[in-house]
C-alpha positions in Angstrom: 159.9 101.7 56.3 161.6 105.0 56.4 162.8 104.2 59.8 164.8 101.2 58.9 166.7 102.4 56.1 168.5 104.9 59.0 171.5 103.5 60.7 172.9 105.1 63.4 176.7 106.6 63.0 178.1 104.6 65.5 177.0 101.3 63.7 178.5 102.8 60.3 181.8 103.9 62.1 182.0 99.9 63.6 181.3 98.0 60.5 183.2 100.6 58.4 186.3 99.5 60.3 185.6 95.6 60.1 185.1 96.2 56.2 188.4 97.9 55.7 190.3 95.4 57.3 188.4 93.0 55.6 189.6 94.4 52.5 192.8 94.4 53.5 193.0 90.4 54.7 191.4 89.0 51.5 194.9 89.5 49.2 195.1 86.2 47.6 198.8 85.8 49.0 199.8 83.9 51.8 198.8 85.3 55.6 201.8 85.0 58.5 199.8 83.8 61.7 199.4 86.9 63.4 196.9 88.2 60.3 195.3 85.0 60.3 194.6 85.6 64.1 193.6 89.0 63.0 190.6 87.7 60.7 189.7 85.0 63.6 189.4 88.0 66.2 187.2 89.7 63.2 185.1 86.8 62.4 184.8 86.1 66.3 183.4 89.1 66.7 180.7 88.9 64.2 180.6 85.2 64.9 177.3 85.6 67.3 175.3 86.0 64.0 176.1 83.1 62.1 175.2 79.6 63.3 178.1 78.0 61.6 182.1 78.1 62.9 184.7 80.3 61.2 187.1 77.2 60.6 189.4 78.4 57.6 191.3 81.0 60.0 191.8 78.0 62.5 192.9 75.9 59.6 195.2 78.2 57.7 196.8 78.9 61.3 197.5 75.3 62.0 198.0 74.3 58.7 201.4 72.9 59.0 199.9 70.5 61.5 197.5 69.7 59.2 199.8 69.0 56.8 197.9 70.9 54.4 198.9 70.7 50.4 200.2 74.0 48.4 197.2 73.3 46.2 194.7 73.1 49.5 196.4 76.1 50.7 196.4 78.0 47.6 192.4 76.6 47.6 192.0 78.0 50.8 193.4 81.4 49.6 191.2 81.5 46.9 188.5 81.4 48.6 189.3 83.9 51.3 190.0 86.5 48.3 186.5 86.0 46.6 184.1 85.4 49.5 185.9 86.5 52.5 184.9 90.8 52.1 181.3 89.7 50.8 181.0 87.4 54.2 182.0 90.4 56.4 180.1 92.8 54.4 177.3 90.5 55.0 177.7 90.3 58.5 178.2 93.7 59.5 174.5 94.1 57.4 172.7 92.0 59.9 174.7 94.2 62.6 173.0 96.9 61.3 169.7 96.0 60.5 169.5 94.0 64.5 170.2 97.4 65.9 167.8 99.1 63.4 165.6 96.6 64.1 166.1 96.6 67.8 165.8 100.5 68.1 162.5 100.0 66.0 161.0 97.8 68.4 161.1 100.7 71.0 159.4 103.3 68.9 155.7 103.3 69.1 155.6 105.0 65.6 156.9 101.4 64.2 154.7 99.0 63.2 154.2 95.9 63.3 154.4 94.9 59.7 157.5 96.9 59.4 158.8 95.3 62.3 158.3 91.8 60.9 159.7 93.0 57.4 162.8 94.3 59.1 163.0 91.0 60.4 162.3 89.1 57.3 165.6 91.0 55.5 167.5 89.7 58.6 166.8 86.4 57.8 167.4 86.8 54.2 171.1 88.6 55.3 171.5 85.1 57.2 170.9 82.8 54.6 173.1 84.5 52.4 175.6 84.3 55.0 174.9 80.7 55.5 175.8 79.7 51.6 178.9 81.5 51.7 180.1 79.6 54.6 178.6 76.3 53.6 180.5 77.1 50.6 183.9 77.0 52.6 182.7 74.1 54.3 182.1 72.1 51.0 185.9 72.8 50.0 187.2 71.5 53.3 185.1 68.5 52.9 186.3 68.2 49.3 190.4 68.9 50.0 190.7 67.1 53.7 192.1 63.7 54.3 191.0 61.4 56.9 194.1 62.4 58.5 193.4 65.7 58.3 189.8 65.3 59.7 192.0 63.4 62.8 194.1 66.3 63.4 191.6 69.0 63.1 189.8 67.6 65.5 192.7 67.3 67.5 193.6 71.6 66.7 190.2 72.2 67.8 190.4 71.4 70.9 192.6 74.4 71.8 189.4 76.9 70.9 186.5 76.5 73.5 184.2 78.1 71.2 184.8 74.8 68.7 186.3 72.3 70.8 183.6 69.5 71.3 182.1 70.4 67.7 183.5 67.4 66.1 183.1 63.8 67.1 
C-alpha cells in the first residue's frame, strides 16, 4: 500500500494550482462572467471524472437570460462558497489516485489486492463527488421555474459538451 500513498510531483504541482484557484472563486460575492468562465474551464478540465455536468457555472453565466432571482442567485453563491473547493479538492484526489493507480498497474511489485483497493478509494472519491453535485442539482430543481427549465435548455445548446442533455 506503500506505493499508492506516493504521488508524483507533477500531479501535486497540477492539482495544487486547480486548488488555489479554487480557493480563490469560492468568495461568496458575486462572479463577473470572465471568472465564471474561469471555474467552467476548471471544472471542464476535471469534468472527465465526474458522470454528472457542471451546470451552475453555465447558469450563473447566463443568468440574466434565465431571469434568475437575487435570492436564487444569492442561493447559487452559497453554494459555490461551501461545496465548490471541497468538489475540486475532490476531484483533483481521484486525479491523483488514477495516476497512482495507473502507474501501479505497471509495476510488477503491485499487487493485485492493492490494485483493486486503490481502485475501491477511487470509487469512494466518486461517490463523494457525486453527492456534492447532486446536491447542486437538488437546488436547481428546488429554485427553477418552468420557464427557467425552457430557457436553460435553450442556453445549453451553445455548449456541445451539454447541448442534447435535456429534452
Amino acid at each position: 500500500m506503500e506505493f499508492f500513498k506516493s504521488l508524483s510531483l507533477i500531479t501535486v504541482f497540477a492539482t495544487t494550482s486547480l486548488v488555489a484557484s479554487a480557493t480563490d472563486l469560492a468568495q461568496p460575492t458575486a462572479l463577473s462572467d470572465a471568472e465564471w468562465d474561469t471555474i467552467q474551464e476548471y471544472v471542464g478540465l476535471l469534468d472527465k471524472i465526474s458522470f454528472m455536468p457542471s451546470l451552475l457555472p453555465v447558469i450563473m453565466k447566463h443568468r440574466d437570460a434565465l431571469n434568475l432571482s437575487d435570492e436564487q442567485k444569492q442561493a447559487f453563491r452559497t453554494w459555490r462558497k461551501e461545496n465548490y473547493p471541497r468538489m475540486v479538492g475532490v476531484m483533483n484526489e481521484i486525479i491523483e489516485r488514477r495516476i497512482v493507480l495507473a502507474k501501479g498497474a505497471l509495476d510488477p511489485q503491485i499487487g493485485q489486492a492493492e490494485l483493486l483497493y486503490a481502485q475501491k478509494e477511487i470509487l469512494q472519491l466518486q461517490q463523494e463527488l457525486l453527492m456534492i453535485r447532486l446536491s447542486c442539482r437538488e437546488l436547481v430543481m428546488e429554485t427553477f421555474s418552468s420557464d427557467q427549465w425552457d430557457s436553460l435548455a435553450f442556453v445549453l445548446e451553445d455548449y456541445p459538451e451539454l447541448a442534447g442533455l435535456m429534452q
